[in-house]
N, C-alpha and C positions, 0 to 999 in steps of 0.2 A: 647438645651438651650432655645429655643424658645420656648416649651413648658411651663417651667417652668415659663418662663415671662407670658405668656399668664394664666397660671393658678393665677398668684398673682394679676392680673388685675381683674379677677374674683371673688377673695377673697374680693377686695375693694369694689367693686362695691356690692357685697354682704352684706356691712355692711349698705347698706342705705333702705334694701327690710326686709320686717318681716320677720319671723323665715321660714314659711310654702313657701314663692315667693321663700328665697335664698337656699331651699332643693330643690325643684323644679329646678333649673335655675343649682345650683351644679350634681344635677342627671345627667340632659341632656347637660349638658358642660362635665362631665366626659366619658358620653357613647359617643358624639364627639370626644374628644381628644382616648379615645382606639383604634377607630376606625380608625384614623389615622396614629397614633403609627403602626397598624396593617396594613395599607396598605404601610408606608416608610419604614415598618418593610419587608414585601414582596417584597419592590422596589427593597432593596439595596440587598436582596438575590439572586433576578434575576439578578442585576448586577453583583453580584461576582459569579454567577455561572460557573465553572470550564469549560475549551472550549477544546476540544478535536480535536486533528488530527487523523481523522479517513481515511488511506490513502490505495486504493483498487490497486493491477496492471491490468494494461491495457496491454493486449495483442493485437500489431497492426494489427493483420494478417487478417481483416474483411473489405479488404478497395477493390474495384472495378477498375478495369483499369487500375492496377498498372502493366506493363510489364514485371517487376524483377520478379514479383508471379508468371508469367502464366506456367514456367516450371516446379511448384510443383502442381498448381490451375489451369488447361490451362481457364475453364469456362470465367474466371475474375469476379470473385468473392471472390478471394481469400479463405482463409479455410471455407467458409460459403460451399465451395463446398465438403469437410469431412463431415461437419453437416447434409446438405439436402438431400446426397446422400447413407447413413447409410443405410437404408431399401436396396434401392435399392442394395447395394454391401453385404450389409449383410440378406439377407430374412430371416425375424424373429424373429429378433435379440433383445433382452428386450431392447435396446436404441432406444427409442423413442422423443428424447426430438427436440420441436420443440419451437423456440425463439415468443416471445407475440408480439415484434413489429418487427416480419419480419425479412428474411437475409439481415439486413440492410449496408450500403453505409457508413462505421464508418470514411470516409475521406473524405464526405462531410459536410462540416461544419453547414448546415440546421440540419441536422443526429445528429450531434456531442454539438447541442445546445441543441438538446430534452434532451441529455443525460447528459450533464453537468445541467439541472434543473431538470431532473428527481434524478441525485445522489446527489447534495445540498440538497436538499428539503425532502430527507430521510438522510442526515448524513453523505455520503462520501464525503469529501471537498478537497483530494487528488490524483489526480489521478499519479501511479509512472508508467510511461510508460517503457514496455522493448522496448529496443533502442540495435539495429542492427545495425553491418559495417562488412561486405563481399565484398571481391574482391576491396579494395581501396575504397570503395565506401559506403556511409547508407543505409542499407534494412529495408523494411516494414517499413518507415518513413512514408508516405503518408497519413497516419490518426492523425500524429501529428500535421507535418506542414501543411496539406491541409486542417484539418478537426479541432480538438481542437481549434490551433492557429489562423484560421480564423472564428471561431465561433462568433457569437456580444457578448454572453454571456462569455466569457473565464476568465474573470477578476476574476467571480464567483467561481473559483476552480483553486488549484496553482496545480503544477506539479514539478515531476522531472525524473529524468531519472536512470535508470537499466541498464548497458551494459551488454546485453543479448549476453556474448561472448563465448560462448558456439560451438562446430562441429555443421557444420549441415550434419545431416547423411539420413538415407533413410526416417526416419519416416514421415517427412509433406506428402510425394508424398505416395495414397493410393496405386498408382499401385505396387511400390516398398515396402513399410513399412513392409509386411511379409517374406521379407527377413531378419531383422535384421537393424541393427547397425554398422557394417562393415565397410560398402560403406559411405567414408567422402567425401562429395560434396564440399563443403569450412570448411578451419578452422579458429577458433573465435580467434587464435592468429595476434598477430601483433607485427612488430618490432616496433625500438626506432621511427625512421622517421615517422612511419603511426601512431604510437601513439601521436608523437607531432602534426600532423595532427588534428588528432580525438580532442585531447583538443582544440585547437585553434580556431575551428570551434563551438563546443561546447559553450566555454565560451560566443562567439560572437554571435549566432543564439540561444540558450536558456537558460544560468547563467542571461543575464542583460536582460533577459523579465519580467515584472513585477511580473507576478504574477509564478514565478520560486519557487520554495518552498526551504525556508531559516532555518535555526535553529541557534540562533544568529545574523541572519545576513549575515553566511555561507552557499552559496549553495550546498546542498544533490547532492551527485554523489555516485549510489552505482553499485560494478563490482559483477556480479555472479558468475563467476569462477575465483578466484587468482590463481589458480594452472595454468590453460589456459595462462593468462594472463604473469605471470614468464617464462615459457616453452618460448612463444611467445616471449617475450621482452631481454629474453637470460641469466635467471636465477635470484635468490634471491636479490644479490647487485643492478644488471641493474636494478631490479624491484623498489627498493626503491632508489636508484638515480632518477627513471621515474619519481615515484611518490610525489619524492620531487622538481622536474622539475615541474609539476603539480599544485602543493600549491604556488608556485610562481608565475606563470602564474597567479592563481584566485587574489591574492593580486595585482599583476598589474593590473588587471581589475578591482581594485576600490573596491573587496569585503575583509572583515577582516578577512578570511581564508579560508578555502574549508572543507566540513562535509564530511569524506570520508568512506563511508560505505560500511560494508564486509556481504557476502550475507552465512550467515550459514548454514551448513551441514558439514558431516562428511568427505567428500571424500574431503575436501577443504584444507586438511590435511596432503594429500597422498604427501608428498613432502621432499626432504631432510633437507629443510630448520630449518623445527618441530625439527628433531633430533640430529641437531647443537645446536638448545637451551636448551636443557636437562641438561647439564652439568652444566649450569648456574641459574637454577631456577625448583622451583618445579610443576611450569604450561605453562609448554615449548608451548601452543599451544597462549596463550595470551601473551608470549615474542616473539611469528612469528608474530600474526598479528600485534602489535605496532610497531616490528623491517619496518613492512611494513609502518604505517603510518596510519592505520586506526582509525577511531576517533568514530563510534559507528558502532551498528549491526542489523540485525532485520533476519530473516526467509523468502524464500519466499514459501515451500509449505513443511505441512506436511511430506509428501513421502520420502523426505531428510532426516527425521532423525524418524520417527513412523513409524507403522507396519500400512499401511492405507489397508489393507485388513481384514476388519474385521468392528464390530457395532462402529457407529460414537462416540458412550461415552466411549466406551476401546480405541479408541486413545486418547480421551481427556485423559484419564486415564496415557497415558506416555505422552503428554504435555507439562500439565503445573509443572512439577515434575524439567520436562528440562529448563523451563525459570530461575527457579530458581537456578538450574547448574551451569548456563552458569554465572548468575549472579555472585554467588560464583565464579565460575573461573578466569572470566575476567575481567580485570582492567577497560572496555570501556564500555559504558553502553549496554545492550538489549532491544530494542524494541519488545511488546511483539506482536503473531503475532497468527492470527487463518486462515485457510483454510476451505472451506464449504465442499469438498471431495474429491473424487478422482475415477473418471475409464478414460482411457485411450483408451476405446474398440473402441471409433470413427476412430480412428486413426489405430489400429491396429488389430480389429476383438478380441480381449480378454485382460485382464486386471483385476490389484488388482482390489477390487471395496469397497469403503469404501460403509456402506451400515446402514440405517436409519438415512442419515443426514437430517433430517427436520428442519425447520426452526426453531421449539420451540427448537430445540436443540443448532444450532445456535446461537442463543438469548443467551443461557446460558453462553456458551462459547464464547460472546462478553462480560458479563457482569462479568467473571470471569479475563477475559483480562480489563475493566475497573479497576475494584477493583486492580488490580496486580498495574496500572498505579497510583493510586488514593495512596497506600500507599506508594509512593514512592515520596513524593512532590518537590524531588527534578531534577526527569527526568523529560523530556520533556514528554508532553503529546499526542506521537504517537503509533500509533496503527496501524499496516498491515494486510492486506485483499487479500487472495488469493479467487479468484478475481472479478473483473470488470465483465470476459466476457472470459474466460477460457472454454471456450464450448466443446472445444474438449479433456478436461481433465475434464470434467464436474464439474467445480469448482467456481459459477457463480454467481454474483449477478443481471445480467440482467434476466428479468421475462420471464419463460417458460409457458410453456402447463402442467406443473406438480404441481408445487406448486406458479405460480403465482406472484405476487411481495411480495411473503410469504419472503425473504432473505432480501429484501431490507426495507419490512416494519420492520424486527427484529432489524438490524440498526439502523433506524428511532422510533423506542420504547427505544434504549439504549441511545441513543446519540442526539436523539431532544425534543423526549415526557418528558424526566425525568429532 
């Protein structure tokens, strides 16, 4: 509107200059006001520019002096001692990867600042922590609460939590890991009593921390194994009793619900529960998990559900086929979710090994996970990153000896440069 005021003031003031002054004065008042036009024009696009949750998992097992670790890590270095000890245990072995800033200290919260502006500053503004409880107790916590949570910078990047509830079997410990699978050290089930533990502690130590990462309003809690978790808690009903025990608890905390997210793959299915709802519906796996309570989904690693042995663009190739699946299937939304690869030989001397994942390829398959998100204007704008610092499944965005902050700058070109 002000433009056009200001143009008519122009026009007036034009009737008092000869013909040749008010061409002249109209010329260069026009090429002003375009100019302006074109720069309010760029303002308000930068403002409506689309803001993206680009959210990586953080694996805490990289923290030093933690005592729970030392009977898988005796060093105290936690799995940094898998990574720097690979030659060594394996002479010759093509893994070679060695981390750019160091077997670093990720529960020290000096440590845990670089790394929260080093992933703002390229485009991850999420970090989903797996979050462990063994033995009555929380494991590998020490890089959350010692190291994130006491960082000065932490306000800069929300978080939430993964219950990483999963056996722990031989694989962390290299001395053991070539024997298999077998041997279960602790299991990731839990009754009703330690599960109302686990919540209570939860909502109070990270739901009401600020920067807790919300969707509505609702704090994100997502479980990676339901099937564990049922087994554990003493079947399908118990489960969803728990889990409606659960959402109550979050709303007495002052929040307007609980985001309760189911961590996909296929074996998460293996359960009688699926088979009961068949008779009732023609997508008995999205009548389980709602029976359960879950509110959306996302991926956390290729391997779950692709063949990741094999060229990095033939798994894209089954993918992103699946996002759209899943879409069709189920009633709750999908977040879409990409992985940089997969070998696993750190850990256990051989391994699928996804193979040409480079970082231009990456890029592509962030920007085809954009686009997924972008035509859908009505999900939420998250996005999952397998991961942070997955080193020992080589699936990483912290900068190697190989390709450098080649992962993190691909990020940073999809998600800050554009």
């Amino acid at each position: 509107m002000i433009y056009f005021v200001y143009l008519s003031l122009i026009r007036i003031f034009a009737h008092r200059m000869n013909e040749k002054q008010a061409k002249t004065m109209m010329k260069k008042q026009f090429l002003l006001l375009f100019a302006l036009l074109v720069l309010s024009g760029r303002s308000v696009f930068l403002q409506a520019a689309k803001q993206y949750d680009v959210a990586a998992y953080l694996y805490p097992a990289y923290a030093y002096n933690d005592p729970r670790l030392r009977p898988f890590w005796p060093s105290g270095m936690g799995e940094w001692e898998t990574v720097m000890t690979m030659q060594q245990r394996n002479p010759g072995h093509y893994w070679k990867r060695q981390p750019l800033w160091g077997p670093v200290n990720e529960a020290d919260p000096a440590v845990m600042e670089m790394e929260i502006e080093q992933a703002t500053r390229h485009g991850v503004n999420v970090f989903i922590f797996d979050w462990y409880w063994y033995d009555g107790r929380p494991f590998m916590e020490t890089t959350l609460t010692d190291g994130f949570l006491k960082a000065p910078n932490k306000d800069k990047m929300k978080f939430y939590l993964m219950w990483a509830n999963h056996n722990v079997e031989n694989y962390w410990d290299t001395r053991i890991s070539k024997y298999g699978g077998e041997n279960i050290i602790w299991r990731g089930g839990v009754d009703r009593d330690e599960f109302e533990k686990i919540c209570k502690r939860n909502i109070e130590m990270f739901f009401k921390q600020p920067n807790y990462y919300k969707i509505d309003g609702k704090p994100v809690f997502m479980i990676y194994e339901v099937t564990t978790f049922i087994e554990g808690i003493g079947g399908v009903d118990a489960a969803i009793d728990a889990l409606k025990w659960f959402r109550k608890e979050v709303k007495k905390a002052g929040f307007p619900d609980l985001e309760l997210q189911f961590t996909m793959w296929n074996s998460q299915f293996n359960y009688s529960g699926v088979d009961a709802a068949k008779a009732s519906t023609e997508s008995p796996r999205d009548a389980f998990i709602r029976r359960l309570g879950f509110n959306s989904m996302s991926h956390y690693q290729f391997c779950h559900f692709a063949n990741v042995d094999q060229d990095y663009e033939k798994v894209l190739e089954e993918v992103y086929p699946e996002w759209d699946r899943l879409e069709k299937e189920f009633t709750i939304p999908y977040y879409p979710h990409i992985s940089i690869g997969w070998d696993n030989s750190p850990r256990t001397g051989e391994s699928a090994v996804t193979r040409e994942n480079t970082p231009e390829r990456f890029e592509k398959a962030l920007r085809k996970a954009k686009a997924w998100v972008d035509a859908r204007p009505k999900l939420h704008p998250l996005i999952t990153i397998n991961s942070w610092n997955e080193w020992t499944e080589t699936s990483y965005l912290e900068p190697d000896n190989v390709y450098g902050y080649g992962y993190l700058e691909a990020v940073k070109k999809v998600f800050v440069d554009e």
